[in-house]
C-alpha positions in Angstrom: -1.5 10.5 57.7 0.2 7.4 57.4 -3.1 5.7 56.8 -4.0 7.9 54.1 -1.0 7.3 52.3 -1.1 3.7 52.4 -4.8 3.7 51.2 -3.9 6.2 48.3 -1.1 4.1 47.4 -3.1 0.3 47.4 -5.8 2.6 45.1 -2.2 3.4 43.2 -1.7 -0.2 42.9 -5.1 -1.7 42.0 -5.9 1.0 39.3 -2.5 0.3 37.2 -2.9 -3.5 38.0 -6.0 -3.2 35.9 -4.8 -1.2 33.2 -2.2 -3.4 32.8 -4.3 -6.6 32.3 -7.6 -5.0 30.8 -7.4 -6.2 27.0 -7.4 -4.1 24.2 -9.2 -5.0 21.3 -9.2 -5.0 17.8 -11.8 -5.0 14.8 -10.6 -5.6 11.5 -13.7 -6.1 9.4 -16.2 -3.1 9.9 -18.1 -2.0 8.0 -19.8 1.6 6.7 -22.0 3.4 4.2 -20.4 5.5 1.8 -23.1 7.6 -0.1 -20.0 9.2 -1.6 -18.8 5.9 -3.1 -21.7 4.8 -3.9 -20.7 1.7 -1.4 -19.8 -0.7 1.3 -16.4 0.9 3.0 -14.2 -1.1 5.1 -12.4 -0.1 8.4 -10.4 -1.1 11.7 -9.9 0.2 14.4 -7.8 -0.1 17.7 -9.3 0.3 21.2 -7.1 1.3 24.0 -6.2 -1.3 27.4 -8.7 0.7 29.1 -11.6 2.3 26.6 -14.5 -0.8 28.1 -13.5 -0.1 31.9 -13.6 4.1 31.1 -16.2 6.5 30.4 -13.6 9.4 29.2 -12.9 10.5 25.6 -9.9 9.4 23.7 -7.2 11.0 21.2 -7.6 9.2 17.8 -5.0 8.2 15.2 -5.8 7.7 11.9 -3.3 4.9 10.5 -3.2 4.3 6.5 -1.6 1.1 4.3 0.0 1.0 1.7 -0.4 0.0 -2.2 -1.8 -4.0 -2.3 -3.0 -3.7 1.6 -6.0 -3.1 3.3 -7.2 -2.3 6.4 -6.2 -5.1 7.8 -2.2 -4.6 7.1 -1.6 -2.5 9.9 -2.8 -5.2 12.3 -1.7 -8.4 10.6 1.9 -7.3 9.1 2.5 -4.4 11.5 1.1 -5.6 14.9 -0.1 -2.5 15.7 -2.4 -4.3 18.6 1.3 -5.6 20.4 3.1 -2.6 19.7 0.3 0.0 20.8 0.0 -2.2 23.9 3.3 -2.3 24.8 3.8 1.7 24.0 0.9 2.7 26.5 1.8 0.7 29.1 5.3 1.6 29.1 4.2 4.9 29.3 5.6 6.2 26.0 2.1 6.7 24.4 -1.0 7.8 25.6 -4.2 5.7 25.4 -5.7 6.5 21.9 -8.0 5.2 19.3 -6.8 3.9 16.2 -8.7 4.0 13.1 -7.5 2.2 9.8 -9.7 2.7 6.8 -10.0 0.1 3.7 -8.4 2.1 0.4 -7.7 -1.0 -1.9 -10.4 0.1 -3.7 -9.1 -0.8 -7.3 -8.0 3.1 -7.3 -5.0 4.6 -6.8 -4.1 6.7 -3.6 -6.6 8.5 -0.8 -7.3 10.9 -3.4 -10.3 12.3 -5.5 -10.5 11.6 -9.2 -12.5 13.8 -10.3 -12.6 12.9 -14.0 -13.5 9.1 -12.7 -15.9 10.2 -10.5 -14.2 8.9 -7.6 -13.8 10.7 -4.4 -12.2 9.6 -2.0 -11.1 11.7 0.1 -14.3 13.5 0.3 -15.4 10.2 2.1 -12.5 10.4 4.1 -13.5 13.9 5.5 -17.2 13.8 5.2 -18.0 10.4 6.3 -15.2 8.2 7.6 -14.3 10.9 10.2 -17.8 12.0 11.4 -19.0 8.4 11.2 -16.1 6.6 13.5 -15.6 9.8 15.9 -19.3 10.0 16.5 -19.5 6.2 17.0 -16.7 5.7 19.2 -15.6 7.9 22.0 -13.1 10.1 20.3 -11.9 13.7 21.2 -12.6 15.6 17.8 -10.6 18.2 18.2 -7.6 19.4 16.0 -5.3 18.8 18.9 -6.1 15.4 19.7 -6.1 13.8 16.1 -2.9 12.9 14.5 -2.5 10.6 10.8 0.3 8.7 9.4 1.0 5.7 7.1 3.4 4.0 5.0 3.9 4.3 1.2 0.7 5.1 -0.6 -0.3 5.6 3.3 2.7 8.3 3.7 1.5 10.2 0.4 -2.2 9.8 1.8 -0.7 11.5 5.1 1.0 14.2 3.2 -2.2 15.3 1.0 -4.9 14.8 3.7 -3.2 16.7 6.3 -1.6 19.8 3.8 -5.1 19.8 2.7 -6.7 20.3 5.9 -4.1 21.3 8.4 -6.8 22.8 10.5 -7.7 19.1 11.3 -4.8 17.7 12.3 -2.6 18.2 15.0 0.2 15.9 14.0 1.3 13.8 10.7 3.8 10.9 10.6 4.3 9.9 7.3 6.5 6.9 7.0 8.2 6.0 3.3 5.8 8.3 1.5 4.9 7.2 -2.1 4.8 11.3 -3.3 6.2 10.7 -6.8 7.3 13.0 -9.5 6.6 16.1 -9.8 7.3 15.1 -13.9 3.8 14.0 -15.4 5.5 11.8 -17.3 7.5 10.0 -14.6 4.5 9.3 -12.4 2.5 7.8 -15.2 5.8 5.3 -16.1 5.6 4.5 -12.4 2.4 3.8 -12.1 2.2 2.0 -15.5 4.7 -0.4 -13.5 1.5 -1.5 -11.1 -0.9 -1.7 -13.7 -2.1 1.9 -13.3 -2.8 4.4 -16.3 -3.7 7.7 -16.3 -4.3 10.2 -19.1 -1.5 12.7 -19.6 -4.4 15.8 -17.9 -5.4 13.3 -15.2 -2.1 12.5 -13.8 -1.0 17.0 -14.1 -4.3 17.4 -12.5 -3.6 15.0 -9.6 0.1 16.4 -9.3 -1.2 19.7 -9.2 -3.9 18.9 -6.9 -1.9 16.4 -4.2 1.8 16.2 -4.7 3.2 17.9 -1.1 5.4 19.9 -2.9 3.0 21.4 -4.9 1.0 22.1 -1.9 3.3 23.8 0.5 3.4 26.7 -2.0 0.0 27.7 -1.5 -0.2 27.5 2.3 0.7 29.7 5.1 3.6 29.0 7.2 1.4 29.4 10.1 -0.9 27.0 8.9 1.7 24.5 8.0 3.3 25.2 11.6 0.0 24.5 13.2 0.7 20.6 12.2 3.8 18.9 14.0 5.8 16.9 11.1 7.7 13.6 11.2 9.0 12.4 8.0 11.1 8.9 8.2 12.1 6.5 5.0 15.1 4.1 5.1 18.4 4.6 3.4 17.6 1.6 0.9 14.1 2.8 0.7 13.5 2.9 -3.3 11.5 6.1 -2.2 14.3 7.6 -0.2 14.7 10.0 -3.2 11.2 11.5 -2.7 11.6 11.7 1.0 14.6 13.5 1.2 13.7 16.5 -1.5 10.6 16.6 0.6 12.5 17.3 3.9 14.8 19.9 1.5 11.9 21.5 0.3 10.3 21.3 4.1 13.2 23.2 4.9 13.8 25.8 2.6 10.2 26.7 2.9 10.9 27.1 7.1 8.5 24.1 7.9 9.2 22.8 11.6 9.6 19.0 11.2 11.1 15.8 12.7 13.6 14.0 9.9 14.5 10.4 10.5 16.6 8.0 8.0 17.3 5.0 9.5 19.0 1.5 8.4 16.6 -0.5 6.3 14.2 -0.7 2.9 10.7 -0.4 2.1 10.0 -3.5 3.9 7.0 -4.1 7.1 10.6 -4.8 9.4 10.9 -1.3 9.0 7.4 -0.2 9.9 6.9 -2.0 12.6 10.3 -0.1 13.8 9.0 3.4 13.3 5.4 2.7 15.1 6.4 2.7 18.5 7.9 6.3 17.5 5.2 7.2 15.6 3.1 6.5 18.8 5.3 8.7 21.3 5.1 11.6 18.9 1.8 12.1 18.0 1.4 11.5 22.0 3.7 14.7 22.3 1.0 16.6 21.0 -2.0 15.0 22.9 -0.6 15.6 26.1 -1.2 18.8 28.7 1.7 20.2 28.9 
């Protein structure tokens, strides 16, 4: 007996000493066909410690920048590679696959655009997904794919996983960009970036994305069927926004994590939240 415990606990040893120094790895400039877009696509992604020395499936994350970014932010201004690391081998996170799509497209948001002839998130869903979840070994099921992102990311989050809750089984987003419900607010704040709309265009867009818009027209059980984090710092210029979205998440009875911490819509803030980020989605992926 004592021989068998020894042996079991030198196989103990050996298989964490590997995971600890097998290398994750990261791609920052790949490359898809969008038929949708009519175009080349962009995307990163984040392999686990231990995806080359395993033949198992992962949980995925689906991570998305902000306004001005790419999918390169996430690795370059949020070191999402050392922070990931770090997470899984401390245990707080669960090996997963991250995937970080390109959307500085000269278009605003994750969204479609009907009346431009731009749709975007139909890429998202029809292609992205099938394309990176068949071509790496992901898990694709509800339960063991999660999204978040910062600003235009957060509002991306929002959209995409109120418009397809039976996709996702968590969403983290982090300093959402949701603005007004007012059709003339959002197009003064996006006029500030360069970014007009016509006066049907941006109603059609509120009507169409804005979360709070949304949440009227889905079940609670539905919404219920997604775990929620919402997190924005007190001197967050979008702190606003956030907080009348946690208000209206809880007047409407929508279960939901809601963090304000110290700090402004800045990448020392981000970084911050990822390691959290990480350990809640996690929550969901694990057996229980």
């Amino acid at each position: 007996m004592r021989k068998i415990h020894r042996l079991s606990l030198i196989f103990i040893i050996i298989t964490s000493t590997n995971f600890i120094f097998a290398q994750s790895k990261v791609f920052d400039n790949l490359t898809m066909k969008s038929e949708i877009l009519n175009m080349e696509r962009n995307y990163a992604v984040y392999l686990p410690p231990d995806y080359e020395t395993s033949s198992r499936s992962y949980p995925v994350l689906y991570l998305l920048h902000g306004l001005g970014d790419n999918q390169t932010g996430w690795i370059q201004f949020g070191e999402v590679k050392k922070i990931a690391d770090s997470s899984i081998i401390n245990g707080n996170a669960t090996p997963m696959i991250i995937i970080m799509p390109d959307a500085n497209t000269g278009k605003i948001g994750y969204f479609n655009i009907p009346s431009q002839d731009w749709m975007y998130e139909d890429f998202f869903f029809e292609e992205l997904m099938p394309y990176v979840e068949s071509k790496y070994r992901i898990k694709s099921d509800k339960r063991f794919r999660a999204i978040s992102g910062l600003s235009m990311g957060g509002g991306g989050t929002l959209t995409y996983a109120l418009h397809r809750p039976d996709l996702f089984s968590a969403a983290a987003p982090l300093s959402s960009a949701t603005g007004s419900l007012d059709v003339d607010e959002s197009l003064q704040r996006l006029k500030a970036y360069g970014i007009t709309f016509t006066r049907e265009e941006m109603k059609s867009l509120l009507e169409s994305n804005h979360p709070l818009n949304l949440i009227n027209d889905i079940s609670l059980n539905n919404l219920n069927s997604v775990r929620w984090y919402i997190d924005c710092g007190d001197d967050d210029y979008l702190y606003e926004d956030n907080s009348l979205l946690h208000i209206a998440f809880k007047k409407k009875g929508i279960n939901h994590e809601y963090r304000v911490r110290d700090g402004a819509h800045t990448w020392t803030y981000w970084r911050e939240s990822l390691p959290t980020v990480l350990e809640f989605v996690s929550q969901g992926f694990h057996q229980y």
